[in-house]
N, C-alpha and C positions, 0 to 999 in steps of 0.2 A: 527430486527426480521421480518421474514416474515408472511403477513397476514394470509397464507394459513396454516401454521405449527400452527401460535398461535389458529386459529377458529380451527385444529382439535382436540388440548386440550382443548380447552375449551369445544369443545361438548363431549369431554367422562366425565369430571369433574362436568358440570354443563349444561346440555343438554338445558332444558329449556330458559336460559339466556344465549344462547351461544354470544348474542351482547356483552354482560362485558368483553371481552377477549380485553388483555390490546392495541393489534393493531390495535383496529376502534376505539381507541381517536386517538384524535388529538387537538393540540395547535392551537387556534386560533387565526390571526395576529391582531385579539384585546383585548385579553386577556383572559386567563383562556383556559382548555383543557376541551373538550365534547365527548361524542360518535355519532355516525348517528344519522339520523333521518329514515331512510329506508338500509332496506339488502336484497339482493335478493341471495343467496346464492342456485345460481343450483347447484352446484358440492356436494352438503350436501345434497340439498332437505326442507332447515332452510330459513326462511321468519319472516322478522323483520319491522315494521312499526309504525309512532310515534301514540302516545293515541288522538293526537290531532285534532278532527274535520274539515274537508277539509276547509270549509269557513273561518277557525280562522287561517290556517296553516303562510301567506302572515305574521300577526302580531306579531304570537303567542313568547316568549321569547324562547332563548336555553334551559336552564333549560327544559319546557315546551316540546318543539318539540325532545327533546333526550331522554324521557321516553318513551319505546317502550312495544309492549307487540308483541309476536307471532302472526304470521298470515298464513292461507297456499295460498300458490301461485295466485289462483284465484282472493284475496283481493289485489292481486299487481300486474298483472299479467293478462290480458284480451287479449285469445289465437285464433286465427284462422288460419281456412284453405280449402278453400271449398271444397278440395279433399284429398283421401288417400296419404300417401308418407311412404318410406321408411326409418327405420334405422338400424345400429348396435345393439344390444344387446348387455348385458355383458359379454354372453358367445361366441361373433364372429361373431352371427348368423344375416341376413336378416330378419329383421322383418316390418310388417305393423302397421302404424297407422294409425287410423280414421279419418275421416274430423275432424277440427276442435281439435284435441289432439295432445299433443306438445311432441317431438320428444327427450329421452333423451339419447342420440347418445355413444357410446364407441367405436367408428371407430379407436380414437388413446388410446387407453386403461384407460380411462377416461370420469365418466357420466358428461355430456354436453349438454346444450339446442342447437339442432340441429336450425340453420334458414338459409333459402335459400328462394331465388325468384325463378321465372316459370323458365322451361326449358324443354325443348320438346327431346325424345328420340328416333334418326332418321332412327333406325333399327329397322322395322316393327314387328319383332319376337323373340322370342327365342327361337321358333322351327327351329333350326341351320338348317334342310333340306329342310326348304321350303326357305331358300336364296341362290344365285347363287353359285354356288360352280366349282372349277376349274375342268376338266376332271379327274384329277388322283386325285382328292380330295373322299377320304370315310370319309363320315360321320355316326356316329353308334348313337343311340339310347339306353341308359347306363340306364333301370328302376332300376336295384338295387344301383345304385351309391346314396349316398345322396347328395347335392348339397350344397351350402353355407349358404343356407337358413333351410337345415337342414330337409330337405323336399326330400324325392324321387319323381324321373318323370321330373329333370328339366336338367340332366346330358348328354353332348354328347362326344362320344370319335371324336377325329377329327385324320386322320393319313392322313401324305403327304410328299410321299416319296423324294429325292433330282434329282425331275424331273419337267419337264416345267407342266404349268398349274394346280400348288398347291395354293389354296387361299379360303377364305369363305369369299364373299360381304358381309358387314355389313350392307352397304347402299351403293348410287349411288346419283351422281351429287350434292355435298354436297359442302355450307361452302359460296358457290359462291363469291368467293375471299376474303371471311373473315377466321379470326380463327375455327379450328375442332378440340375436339377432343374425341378422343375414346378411350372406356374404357372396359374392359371384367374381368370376373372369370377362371382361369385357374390352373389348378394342374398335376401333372406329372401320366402320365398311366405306360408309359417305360421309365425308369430313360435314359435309353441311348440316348433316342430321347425326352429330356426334352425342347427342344430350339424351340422357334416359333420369328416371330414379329409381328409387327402392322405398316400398312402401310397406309399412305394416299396420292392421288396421288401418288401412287407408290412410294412415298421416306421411307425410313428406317432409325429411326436413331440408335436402339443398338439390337441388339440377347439379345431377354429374354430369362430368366428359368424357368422353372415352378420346384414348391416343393414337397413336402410332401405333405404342409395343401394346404388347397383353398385359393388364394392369389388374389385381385383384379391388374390390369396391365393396364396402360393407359399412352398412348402419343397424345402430341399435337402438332399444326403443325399452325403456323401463316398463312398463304394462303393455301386454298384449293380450289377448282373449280370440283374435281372427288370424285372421290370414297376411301370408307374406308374398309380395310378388314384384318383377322386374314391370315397369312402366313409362309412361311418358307425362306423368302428373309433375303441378308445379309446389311449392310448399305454401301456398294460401290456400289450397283443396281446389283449386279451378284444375278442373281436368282438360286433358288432352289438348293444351295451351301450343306447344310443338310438336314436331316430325322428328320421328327416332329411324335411323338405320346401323344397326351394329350388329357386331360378332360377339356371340356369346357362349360359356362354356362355364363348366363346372357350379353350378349352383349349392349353396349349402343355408340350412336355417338351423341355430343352434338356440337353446336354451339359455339366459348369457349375457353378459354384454362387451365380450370381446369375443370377434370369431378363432376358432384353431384351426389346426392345419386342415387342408383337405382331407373329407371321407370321403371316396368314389361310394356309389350305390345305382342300382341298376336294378331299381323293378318294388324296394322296402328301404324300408329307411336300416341303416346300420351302424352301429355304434363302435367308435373306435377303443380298446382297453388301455389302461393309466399304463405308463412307464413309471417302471421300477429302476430308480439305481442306488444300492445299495454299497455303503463303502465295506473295506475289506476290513477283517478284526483288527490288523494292525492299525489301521486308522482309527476305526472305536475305539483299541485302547491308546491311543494316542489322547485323543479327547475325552478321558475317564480321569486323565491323570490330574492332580491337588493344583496343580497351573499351566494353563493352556491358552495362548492366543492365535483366533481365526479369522481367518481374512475370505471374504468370496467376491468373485467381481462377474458381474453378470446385467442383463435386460429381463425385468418380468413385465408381463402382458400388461396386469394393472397393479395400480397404487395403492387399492383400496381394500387386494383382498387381508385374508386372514392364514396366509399358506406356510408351510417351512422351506422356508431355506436352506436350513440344515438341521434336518428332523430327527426324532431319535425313537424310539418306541411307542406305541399309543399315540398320544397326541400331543408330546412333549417336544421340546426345540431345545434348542443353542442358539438357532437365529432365527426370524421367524421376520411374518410382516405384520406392521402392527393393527390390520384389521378396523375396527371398529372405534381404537381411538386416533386414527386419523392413519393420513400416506405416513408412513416409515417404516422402521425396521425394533423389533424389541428380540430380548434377550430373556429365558422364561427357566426357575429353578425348579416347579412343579408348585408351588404356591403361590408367588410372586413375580411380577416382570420389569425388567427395565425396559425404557421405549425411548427412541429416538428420533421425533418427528421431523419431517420434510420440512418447510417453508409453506406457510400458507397457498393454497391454489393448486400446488402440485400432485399431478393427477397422474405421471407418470412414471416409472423406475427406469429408464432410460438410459445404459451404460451407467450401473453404480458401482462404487465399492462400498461394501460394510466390514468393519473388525470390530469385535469383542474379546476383551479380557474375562475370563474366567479364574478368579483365585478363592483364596478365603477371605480377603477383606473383601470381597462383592463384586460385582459385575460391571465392567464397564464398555460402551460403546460407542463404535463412533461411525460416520455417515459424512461422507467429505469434509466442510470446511467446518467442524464442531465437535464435540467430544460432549457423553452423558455425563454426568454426574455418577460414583460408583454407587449401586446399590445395597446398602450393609444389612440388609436382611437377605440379600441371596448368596452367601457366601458358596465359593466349590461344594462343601460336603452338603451342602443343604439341598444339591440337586434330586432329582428323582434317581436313583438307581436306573441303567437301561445297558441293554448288550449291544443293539445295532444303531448303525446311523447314515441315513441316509441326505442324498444331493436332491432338492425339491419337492420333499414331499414329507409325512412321517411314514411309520409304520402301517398306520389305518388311511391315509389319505392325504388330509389337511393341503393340497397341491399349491407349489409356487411356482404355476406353467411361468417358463418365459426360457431364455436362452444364456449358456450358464459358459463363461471364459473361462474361470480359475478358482481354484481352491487350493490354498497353503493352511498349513499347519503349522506353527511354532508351539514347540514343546516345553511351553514357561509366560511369565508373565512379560511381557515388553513394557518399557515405561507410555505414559499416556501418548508422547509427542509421537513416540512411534507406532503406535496404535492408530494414531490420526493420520500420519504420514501412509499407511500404508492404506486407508479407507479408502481410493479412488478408483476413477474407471482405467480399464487395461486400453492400453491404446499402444 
């Protein structure tokens, strides 16, 4: 049974207690079946944590640390951000949040605690006329169009005809031999001339379309050293092959190669600052304790990075992704790692779950349909020492942008099958 099906009956049956829903027990490989001791359940908006006083939590018995009562987010959950950023809405739309207020995202049709590190957006404007535009490039100015955000005044028609010197600079002198990439809103004005690209360094690599609705569009480009810009080129370098007419808005060039959420900028480029969420000491010592099993069910941006999951001080994890030896997920003591690779090819984390066991016989983890092998050199005590711990990030950075459903805690070892069992995506 999956965790996600059983917690949304349980909240229509018995809203309150939605923790009694029979797929947050679990068997423990010492015996007898418990529920958590913490739930962080974004996708619901439901927060669960044990009765048990922070200073007692290290001692306290199972029994003890599995009576939970309600909590809202804030009690588990210690959010920042020194600046505004953007999310989805539920109905499509761009919207602003405030410093400091946590982002619950539906970009893939689904609320989700949005987290992202800084990232800077390298196209000065979104007054599409005040950037370089090619000679036979018209740009219009669209007040009655709404825009994606739902908002008139942000809308420009862009037409360029299948002639030399069709383009809109995004930005200039970009990337400087690293990854770029760029990202825009775009929708169809004249179905017939619905096909644009996006180029950097002048390479192309597919003829987009624009729709009906307002559609975000971005390509990335492992080396760049030029410029980025919206156009009508085809991906064999033959220029100005067709006629483009479209609605366009919000442009962004990031450093990168997946784009983030919208940076509005108006005149300089501006950089959006990392969210911070920080769990509450009860949760730390939750996960301090000699046996602990964690579950998180979440989408991150890419496969490839090297981010926490669930970070702790410095640059140390409990979950992490594993970076550099391939798409998955590893488990890290401060000298040693378990890893849990993907399946070859897999390039994205796409609705996962991960669990790992932390004890003193070593670390084990699991990633849907497999389970690691324990690792006997990283037993519990062997961990790094750490006070906080954090949802997507460490301490100093280390970021696992992506969109984060749930976090449980169990306060003990669970055997391996239920460790697997609970590995999966929240649905």
């Amino acid at each position: 049974m999956r965790l996600g099906i059983s917690i949304a009956e349980s909240i229509r049956r018995q809203p309150e207690r939605f923790w009694t829903a029979p797929a947050y027990r679990a068997e423990s490989a010492g015996g007898g079946a418990y529920g958590p001791a913490a739930i962080l359940d974004l996708r619901h908006g439901r927060h669960a944590l044990t009765t048990v006083p922070t200073a007692d939590i290290p001692s306290a018995s199972l029994a003890a640390l599995t009576a939970l009562a309600a909590r809202p987010l804030t009690d588990i959950l210690a959010f920042t951000r020194s600046g505004t950023a953007t999310y989805i809405d539920a109905d499509g739309l761009i919207r602003v949040a405030a410093a400091d207020q946590p982002r619950f995202d539906y970009t893939h049709g689904k609320r989700r605690l949005l987290l992202e590190g800084p990232a800077t957006n390298l196209c000065i404007t979104r007054n599409l006329p005040q950037l370089t535009l090619g000679e036979n490039t018209i740009v219009t100015h669209m007040p009655d169009e709404t825009g994606p955000d739902g908002v008139l005044g942000n809308v420009y028609r862009v037409q360029m005809p299948a002639a030399p010197s069709t383009f809109v600079r995004f930005a200039n002198n970009v990337g400087g031999g690293g990854p770029v990439v760029m990202s825009v809103y775009v929708r169809q004005f004249d179905a017939a001339k619905r096909q644009f690209s996006i180029a950097v360094d002048g390479k192309v690599d597919s003829v987009l379309e624009a729709t009906e609705e307002w559609q975000r569009y971005e390509s990335a480009y492992s080396q760049s050293y030029g410029t980025a810009a919206l156009g009508n080129n085809a991906p064999s370098g033959a220029s100005d092959v067709y006629a483009s007419d479209i609605l366009v808005a919000f442009p962004q060039v990031e450093l990168g190669l997946v784009a983030t959420s919208y940076i509005p900028t108006n005149g300089t480029t501006v950089t959006r600052p990392a969210d911070k969420a920080q769990l509450s000491p009860a949760v730390a010592a939750l996960l301090k304790r000699d046996q602990v099993s964690v579950m998180v069910q979440a989408r991150l941006a890419s496969a490839a990075d090297n981010g926490r999951i669930l970070g702790l001080d410095m640059a140390n994890w409990l979950i992490g992704q594993a970076g550099a030896s391939g798409a998955g997920f590893s488990a890290w003591n401060g000298s040693s790692a378990t890893t849990r690779l993907l399946p070859a090819g897999v390039t994205s984390l796409d609705d996962f779950g991960v669990a790992v066991n932390l004890d003193e016989a070593g670390t084990a983890l699991a990633a849907g349909e497999a389970i690691s092998g324990a690792n006997a050199s990283a037993p519990k005590s062997s961990y790094a020492p750490f006070s906080d711990a954090y949802l997507g990030r460490s301490s100093t950075g280390a970021y696992s942008r992506g969109w984060y459903d749930q976090l449980v805690i169990w306060p003990f070892q669970m055997t391996d099958a239920d460790l697997q069992a609970k590995a999966v995506v929240y649905e």
